[in-house]
C-alpha positions as CSV (number, residue, x, y, z in Angstrom):
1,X,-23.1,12.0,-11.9
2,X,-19.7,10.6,-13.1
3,X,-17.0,10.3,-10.4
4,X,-14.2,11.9,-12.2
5,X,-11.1,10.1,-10.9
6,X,-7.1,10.9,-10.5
7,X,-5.1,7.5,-10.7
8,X,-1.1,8.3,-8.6
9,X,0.6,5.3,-9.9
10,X,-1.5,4.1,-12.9
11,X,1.3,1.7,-14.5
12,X,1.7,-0.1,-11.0
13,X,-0.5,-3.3,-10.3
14,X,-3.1,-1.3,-8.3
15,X,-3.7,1.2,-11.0
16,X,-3.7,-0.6,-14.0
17,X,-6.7,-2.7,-11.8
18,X,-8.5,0.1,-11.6
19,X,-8.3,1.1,-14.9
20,X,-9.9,-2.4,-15.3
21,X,-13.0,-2.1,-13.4
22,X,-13.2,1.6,-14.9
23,X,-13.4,0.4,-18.1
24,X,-16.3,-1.5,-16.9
25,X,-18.6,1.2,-16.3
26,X,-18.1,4.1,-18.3
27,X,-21.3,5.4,-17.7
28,X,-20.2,6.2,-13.7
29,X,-16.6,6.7,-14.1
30,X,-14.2,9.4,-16.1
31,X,-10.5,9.6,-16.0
32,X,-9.4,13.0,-15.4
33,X,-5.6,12.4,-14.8
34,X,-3.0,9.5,-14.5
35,X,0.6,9.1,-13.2
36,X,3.4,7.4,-13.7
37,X,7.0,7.1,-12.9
38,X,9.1,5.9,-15.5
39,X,7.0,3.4,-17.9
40,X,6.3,5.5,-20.3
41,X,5.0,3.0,-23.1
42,X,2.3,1.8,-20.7
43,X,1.4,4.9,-19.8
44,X,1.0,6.0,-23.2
45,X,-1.6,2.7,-24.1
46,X,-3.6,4.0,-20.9
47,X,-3.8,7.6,-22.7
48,X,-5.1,6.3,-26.0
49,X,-7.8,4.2,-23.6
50,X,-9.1,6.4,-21.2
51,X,-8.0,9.7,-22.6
52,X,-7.2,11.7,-19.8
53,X,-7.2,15.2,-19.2
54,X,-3.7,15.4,-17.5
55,X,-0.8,12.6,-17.4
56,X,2.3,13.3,-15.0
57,X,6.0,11.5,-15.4
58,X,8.8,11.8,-13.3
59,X,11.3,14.1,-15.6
60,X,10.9,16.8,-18.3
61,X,12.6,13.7,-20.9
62,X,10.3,11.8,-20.1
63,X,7.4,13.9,-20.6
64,X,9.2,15.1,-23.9
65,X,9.0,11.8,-24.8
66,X,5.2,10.9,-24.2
67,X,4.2,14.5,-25.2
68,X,5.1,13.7,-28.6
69,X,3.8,10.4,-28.8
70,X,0.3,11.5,-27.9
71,X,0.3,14.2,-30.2
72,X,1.3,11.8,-33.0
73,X,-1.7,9.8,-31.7
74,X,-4.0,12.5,-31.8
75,X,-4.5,13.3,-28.5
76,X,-2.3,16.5,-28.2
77,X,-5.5,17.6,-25.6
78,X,-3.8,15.6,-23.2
79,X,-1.2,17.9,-20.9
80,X,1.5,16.0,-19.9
81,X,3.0,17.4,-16.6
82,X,6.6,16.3,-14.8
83,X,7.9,16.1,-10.8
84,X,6.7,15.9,-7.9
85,X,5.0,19.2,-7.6
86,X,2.7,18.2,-10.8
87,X,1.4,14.8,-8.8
88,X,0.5,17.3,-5.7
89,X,-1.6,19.5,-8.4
90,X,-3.7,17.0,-9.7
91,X,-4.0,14.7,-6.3
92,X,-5.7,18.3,-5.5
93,X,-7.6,19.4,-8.8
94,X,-11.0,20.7,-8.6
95,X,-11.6,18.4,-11.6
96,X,-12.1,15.6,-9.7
97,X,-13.7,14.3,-6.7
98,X,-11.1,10.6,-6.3
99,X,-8.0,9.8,-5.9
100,X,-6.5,6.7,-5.7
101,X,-3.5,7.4,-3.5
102,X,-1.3,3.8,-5.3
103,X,2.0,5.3,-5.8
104,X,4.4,2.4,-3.8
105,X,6.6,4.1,-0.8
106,X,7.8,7.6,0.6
107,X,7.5,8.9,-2.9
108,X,3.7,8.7,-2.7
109,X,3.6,10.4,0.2
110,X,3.7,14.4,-0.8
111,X,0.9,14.0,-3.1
112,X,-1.2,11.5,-0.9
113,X,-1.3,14.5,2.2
114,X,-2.0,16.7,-0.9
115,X,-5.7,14.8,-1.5
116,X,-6.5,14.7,1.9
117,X,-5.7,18.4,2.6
118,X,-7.9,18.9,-0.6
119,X,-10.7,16.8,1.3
120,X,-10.7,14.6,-1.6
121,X,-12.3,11.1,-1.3
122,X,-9.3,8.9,-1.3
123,X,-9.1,5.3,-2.1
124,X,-6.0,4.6,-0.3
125,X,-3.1,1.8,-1.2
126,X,-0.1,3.6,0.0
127,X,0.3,2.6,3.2
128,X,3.6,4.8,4.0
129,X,1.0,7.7,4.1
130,X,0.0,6.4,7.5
131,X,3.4,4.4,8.7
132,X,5.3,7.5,8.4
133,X,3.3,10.0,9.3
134,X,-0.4,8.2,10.6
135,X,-1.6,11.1,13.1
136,X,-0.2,14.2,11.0
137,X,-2.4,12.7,7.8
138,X,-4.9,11.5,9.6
139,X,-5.6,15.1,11.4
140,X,-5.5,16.3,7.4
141,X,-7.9,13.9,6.7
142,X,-10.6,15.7,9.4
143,X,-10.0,18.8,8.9
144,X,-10.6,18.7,5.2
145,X,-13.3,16.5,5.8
146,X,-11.9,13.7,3.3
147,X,-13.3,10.4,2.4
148,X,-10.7,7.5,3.3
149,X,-11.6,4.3,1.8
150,X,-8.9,1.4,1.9
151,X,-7.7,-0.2,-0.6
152,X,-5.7,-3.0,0.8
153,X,-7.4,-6.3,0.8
154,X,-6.8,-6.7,4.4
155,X,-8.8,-3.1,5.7
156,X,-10.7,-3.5,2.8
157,X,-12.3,-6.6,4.2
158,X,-12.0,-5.2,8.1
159,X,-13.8,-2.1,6.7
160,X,-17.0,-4.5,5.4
161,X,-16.9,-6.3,8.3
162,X,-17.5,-3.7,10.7
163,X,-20.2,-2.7,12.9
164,X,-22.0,-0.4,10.2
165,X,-19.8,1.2,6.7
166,X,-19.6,4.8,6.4
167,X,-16.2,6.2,5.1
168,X,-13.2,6.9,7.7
169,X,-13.2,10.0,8.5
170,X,-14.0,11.9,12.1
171,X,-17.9,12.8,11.2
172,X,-18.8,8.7,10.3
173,X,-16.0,6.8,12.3
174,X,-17.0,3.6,12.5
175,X,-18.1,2.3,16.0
176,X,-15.5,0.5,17.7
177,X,-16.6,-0.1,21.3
178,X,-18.0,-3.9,20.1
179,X,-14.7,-4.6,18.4
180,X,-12.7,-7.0,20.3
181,X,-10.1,-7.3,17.8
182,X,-9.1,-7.1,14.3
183,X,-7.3,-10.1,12.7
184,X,-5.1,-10.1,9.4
185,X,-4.8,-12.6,7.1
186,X,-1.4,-13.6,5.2
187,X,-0.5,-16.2,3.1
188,X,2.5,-16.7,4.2
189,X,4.5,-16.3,1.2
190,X,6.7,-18.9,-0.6
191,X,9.1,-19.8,2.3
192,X,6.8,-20.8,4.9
193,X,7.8,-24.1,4.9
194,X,11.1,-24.2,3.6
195,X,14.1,-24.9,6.1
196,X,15.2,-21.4,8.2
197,X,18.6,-22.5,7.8
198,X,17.9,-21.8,4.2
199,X,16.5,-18.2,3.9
200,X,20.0,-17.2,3.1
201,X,19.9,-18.0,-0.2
202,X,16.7,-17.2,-1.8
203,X,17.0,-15.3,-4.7
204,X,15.4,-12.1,-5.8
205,X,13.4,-14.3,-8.5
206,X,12.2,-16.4,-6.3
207,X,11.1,-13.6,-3.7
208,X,9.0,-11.8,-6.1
209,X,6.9,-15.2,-7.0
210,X,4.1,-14.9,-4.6
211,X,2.2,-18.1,-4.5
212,X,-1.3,-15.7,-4.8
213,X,-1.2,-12.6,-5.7
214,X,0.4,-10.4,-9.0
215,X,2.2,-7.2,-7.3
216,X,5.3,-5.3,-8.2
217,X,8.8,-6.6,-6.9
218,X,9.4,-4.2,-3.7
219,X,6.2,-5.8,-2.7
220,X,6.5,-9.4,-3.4
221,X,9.6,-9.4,-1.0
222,X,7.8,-7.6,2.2
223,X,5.1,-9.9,1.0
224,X,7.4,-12.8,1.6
225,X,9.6,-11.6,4.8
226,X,5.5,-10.4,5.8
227,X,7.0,-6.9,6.5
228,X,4.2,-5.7,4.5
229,X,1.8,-7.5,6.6
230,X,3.5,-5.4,9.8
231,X,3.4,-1.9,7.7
232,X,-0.3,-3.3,7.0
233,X,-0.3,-3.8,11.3
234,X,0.2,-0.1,11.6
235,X,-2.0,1.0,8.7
236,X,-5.1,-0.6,10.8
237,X,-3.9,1.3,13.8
238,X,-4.2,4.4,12.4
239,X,-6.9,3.6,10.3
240,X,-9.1,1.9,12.9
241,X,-7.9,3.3,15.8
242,X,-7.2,-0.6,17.9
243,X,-4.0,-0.5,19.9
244,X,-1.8,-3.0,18.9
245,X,-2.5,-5.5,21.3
246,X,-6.1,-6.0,19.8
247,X,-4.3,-6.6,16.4
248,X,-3.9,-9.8,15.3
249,X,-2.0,-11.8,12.6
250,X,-2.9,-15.4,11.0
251,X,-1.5,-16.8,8.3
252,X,-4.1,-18.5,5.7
253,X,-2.2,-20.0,2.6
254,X,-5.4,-20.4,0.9
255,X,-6.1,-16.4,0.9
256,X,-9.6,-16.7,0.5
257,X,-10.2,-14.8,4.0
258,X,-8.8,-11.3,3.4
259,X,-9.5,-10.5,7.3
260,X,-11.7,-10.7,10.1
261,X,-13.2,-8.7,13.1
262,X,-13.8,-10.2,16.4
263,X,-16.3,-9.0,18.6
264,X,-17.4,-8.8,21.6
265,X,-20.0,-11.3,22.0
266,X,-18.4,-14.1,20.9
267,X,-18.6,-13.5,16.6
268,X,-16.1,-13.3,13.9
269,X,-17.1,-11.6,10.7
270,X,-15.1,-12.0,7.5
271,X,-14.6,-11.2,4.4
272,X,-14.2,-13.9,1.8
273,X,-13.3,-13.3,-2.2
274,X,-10.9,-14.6,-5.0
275,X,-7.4,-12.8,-4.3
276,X,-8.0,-10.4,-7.0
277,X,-7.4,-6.8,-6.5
278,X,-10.6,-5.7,-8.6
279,X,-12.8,-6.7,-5.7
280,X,-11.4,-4.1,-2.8
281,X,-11.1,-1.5,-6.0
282,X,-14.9,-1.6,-7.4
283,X,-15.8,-1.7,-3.8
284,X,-14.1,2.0,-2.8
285,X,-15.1,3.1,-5.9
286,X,-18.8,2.7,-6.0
287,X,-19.2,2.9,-1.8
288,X,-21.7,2.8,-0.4
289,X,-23.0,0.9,-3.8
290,X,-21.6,-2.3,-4.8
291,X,-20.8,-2.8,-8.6
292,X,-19.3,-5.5,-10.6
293,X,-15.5,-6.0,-10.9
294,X,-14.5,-8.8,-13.3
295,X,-13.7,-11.6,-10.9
296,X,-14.4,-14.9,-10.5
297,X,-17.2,-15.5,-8.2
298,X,-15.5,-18.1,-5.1
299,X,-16.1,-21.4,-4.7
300,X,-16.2,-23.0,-1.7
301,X,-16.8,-26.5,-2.5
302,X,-13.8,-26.2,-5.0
303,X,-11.3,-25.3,-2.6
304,X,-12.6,-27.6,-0.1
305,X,-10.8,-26.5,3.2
306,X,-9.4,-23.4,4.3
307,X,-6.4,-23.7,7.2
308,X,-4.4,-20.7,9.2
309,X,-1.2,-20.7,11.7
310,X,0.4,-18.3,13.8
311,X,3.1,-16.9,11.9
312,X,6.5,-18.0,13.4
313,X,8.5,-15.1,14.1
314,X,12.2,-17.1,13.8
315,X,10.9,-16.8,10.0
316,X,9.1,-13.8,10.0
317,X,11.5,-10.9,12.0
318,X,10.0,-8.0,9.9
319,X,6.8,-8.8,11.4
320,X,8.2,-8.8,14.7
321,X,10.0,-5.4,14.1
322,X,6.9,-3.6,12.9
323,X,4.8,-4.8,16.3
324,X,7.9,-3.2,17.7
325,X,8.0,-0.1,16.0
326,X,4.1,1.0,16.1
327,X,4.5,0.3,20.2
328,X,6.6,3.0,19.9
329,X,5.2,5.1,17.3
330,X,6.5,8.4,16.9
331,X,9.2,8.9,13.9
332,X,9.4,4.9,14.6
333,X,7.4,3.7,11.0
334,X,9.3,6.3,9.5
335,X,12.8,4.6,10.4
336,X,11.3,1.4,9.9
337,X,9.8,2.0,6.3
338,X,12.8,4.3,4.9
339,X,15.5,1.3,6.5
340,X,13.2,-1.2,4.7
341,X,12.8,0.7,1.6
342,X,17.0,0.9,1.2
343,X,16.9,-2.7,2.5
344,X,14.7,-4.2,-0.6
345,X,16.3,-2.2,-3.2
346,X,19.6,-3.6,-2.1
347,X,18.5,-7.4,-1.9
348,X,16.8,-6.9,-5.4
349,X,19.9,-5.3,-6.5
350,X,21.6,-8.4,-5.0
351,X,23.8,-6.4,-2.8
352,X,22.8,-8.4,0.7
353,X,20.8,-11.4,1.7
354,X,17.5,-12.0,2.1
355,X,17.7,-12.0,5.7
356,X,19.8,-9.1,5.9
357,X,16.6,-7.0,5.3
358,X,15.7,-7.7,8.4
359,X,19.3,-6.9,10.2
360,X,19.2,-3.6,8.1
361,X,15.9,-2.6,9.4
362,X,16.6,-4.0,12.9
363,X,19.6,-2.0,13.0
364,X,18.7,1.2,12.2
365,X,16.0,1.0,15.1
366,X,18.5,0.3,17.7
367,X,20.6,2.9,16.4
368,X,18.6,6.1,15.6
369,X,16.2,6.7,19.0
370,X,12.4,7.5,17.9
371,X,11.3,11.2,18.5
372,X,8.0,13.1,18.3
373,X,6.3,13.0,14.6
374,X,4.5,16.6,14.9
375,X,5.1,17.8,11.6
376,X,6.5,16.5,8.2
377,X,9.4,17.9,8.9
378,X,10.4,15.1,12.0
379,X,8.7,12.5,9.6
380,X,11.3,13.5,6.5
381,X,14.5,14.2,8.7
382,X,13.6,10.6,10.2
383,X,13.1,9.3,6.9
384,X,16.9,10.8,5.5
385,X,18.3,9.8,8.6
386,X,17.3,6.4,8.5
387,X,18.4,6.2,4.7
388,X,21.5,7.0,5.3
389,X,22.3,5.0,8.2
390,X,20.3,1.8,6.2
391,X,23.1,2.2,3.3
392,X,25.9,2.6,5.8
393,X,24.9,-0.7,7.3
394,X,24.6,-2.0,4.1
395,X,28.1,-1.6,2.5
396,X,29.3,-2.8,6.3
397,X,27.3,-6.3,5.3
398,X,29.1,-6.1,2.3
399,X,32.5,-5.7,3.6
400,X,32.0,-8.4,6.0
401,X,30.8,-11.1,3.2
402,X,33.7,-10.6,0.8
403,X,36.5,-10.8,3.2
């Protein structure tokens, strides 16, 4: 039977990937419903392709605007939906079966803990579902019963690499007693070797050009600061269940090794591919089956060598601060991801410098004490309060650098 699949965040660079290897087999997948924030126009191509059932936008214009479209189009079957309340109805629809949880940040949150409460088999790229809030969704995820199948290179490749797959979820957790850690794989970005003394003044342009892999702006820069390799840190915590001590991070410039496992007796297992999304996306789709996905098969002899380093944390303080915060855990990857997330948007807006991210976020974990994270109501007032005191930090910054 046809898996009939939910995309949150189909204009983003993990949805319109998975539209790709979709497209590939028609015969095993259907397109029941697609999201998107506010690029309507690519939205709109993705209708007239897959036809979905549903499509969901972030305002009544908006929707006005691709309502009318599709009808001129022909496709006037397609419902087009608005807010935040429509993305928790279809990431729960009895209409389909997966849902591919890729909407970047706190937004994706609400609709994310909507799929697993649903008991939905969920393919899962936002990682703030489990840095805010790890043990609130993953106790939704086993009571429901949900399938939760990475989609992150990095637990992607831990996931294959373990002692036997089955999904995550409490009936088939994977076996962990063998494991004697779990090692992640980053490439380091495109500052690794340039002087620290000039971090200062990288640009937002050149932040976003990661030497490796296509992804949206707000990640390109944690890609290159490697604060999404410590949200992706906390993601195998609470995906994995391996305290942070048995978590390990290399960086390999080559990213040809998307991550390892180390086990007892002596033996690394990893997981090698071309760094193409398509190849962690066909494989949560078709688990336990593999299908094809569109990429390049690797070669070995091509590349010729493949090299890793510790990361240096003089360069890499976002790393550091992550280590930092799931030692603490709690409401403490709320405040760190909320402080980051006001962080970014202000560098990108060039409000601060690049390195200021990091004195943002750093900040605003000194400041505002971690408390219990018991229900989404502790994860969202952390989340406001760290928000707030981000941006108050943030027009202090600014003060200081024009006077």
């Amino acid at each position: 039977m046809k898996k009939h699949v939910v995309i949150l965040g189909s204009t983003g660079s993990i949805g319109v990937n998975t539209l790709d290897v979709i497209s590939r087999h028609p015969e095993q997948f259907k397109v029941h419903a697609l999201s998107a924030h506010r690029n309507i126009d690519l939205l709109f191509k993705q209708c007239l392709i897959h036809r979905p059932s549903i499509t969901v936008v972030e305002n009544a214009v908006g929707a006005d605007m691709l309502s009318k479209r599709l009808k001129k189009a022909g496709l006037s079957r397609t419902e087009v939906w608005h807010g935040p309340g429509a993305l928790v109805e279809i990431a729960c629809t009895t209409e389909a079966d997966t849902v591919v949880a890729a909407i970047v940040g706190a937004a994706g949150l609400g609709s994310t803990m909507a799929a697993a409460k649903a008991g939905k088999r969920i393919l899962l790229a936002n990682k703030e579902a489990l840095v805010l809030s790890g043990a609130i969704f993953m106790a939704a995820v086993e009571r429901a019963g949900a399938m939760l199948l990475p989609l992150d290179s990095e637990h992607n490749a831990i996931f294959q690499c373990l002692p036997h797959q089955s999904s995550i979820n409490t009936g088939i957790q994977p076996k962990m007693a063998s494991v004697e850690r779990l090692v992640l794989t980053a490439s380091g970005g495109p500052f690794r070797d340039r002087k620290l003394s000039s971090l200062d003044k990288i640009t937002p342009d050149e932040a976003c050009a990661h030497p490796n892999w296509v992804m949206g702006r707000k990640i390109s820069v944690d890609s290159a600061n490697m604060m999404n390799k410590g949200l992706e840190v906390i993601e195998a915590y609470w995906l994995f269940g391996v305290p942070a001590e048995r978590i390990e991070v290399l960086i390999h410039p080559q990213s040809v090794i998307h991550s390892m496992v180390s086990y007892t007796d002596g033996s690394m297992l990893a997981q090698l591919g071309n760094p193409d999304m398509r190849t962690p996306i066909a494989h949560a789709l078709a688990f336990p089956e593999r299908i094809s996905s569109g990429v390049k098969q690797l070669n070995l002899a091509e590349i010729g060598k493949l090299t890793f380093e510790a990361p240096d944390m003089r360069y890499f303080p976002c790393l550091r601060l992550a280590f930092e915060a799931l030692r603490n855990l709690g409401t403490s990857g709320a405040l760190l991801n909320a402080a980051n997330e006001i962080a970014v948007e202000a560098f990108l807006a060039r409000r601060i410098r690049f390195t200021a991210i990091a004195e943002v976020v750093e900040y605003v974990l000194d400041t505002i004490p971690s408390g219990p994270a018991l229900s989404m109501d502790d994860v969202l007032d952390a989340d406001r309060r760290a928000r707030a005191m981000a941006n108050t930090r943030i027009v202090r910054l600014m003060s200081q650098s024009s006077s």
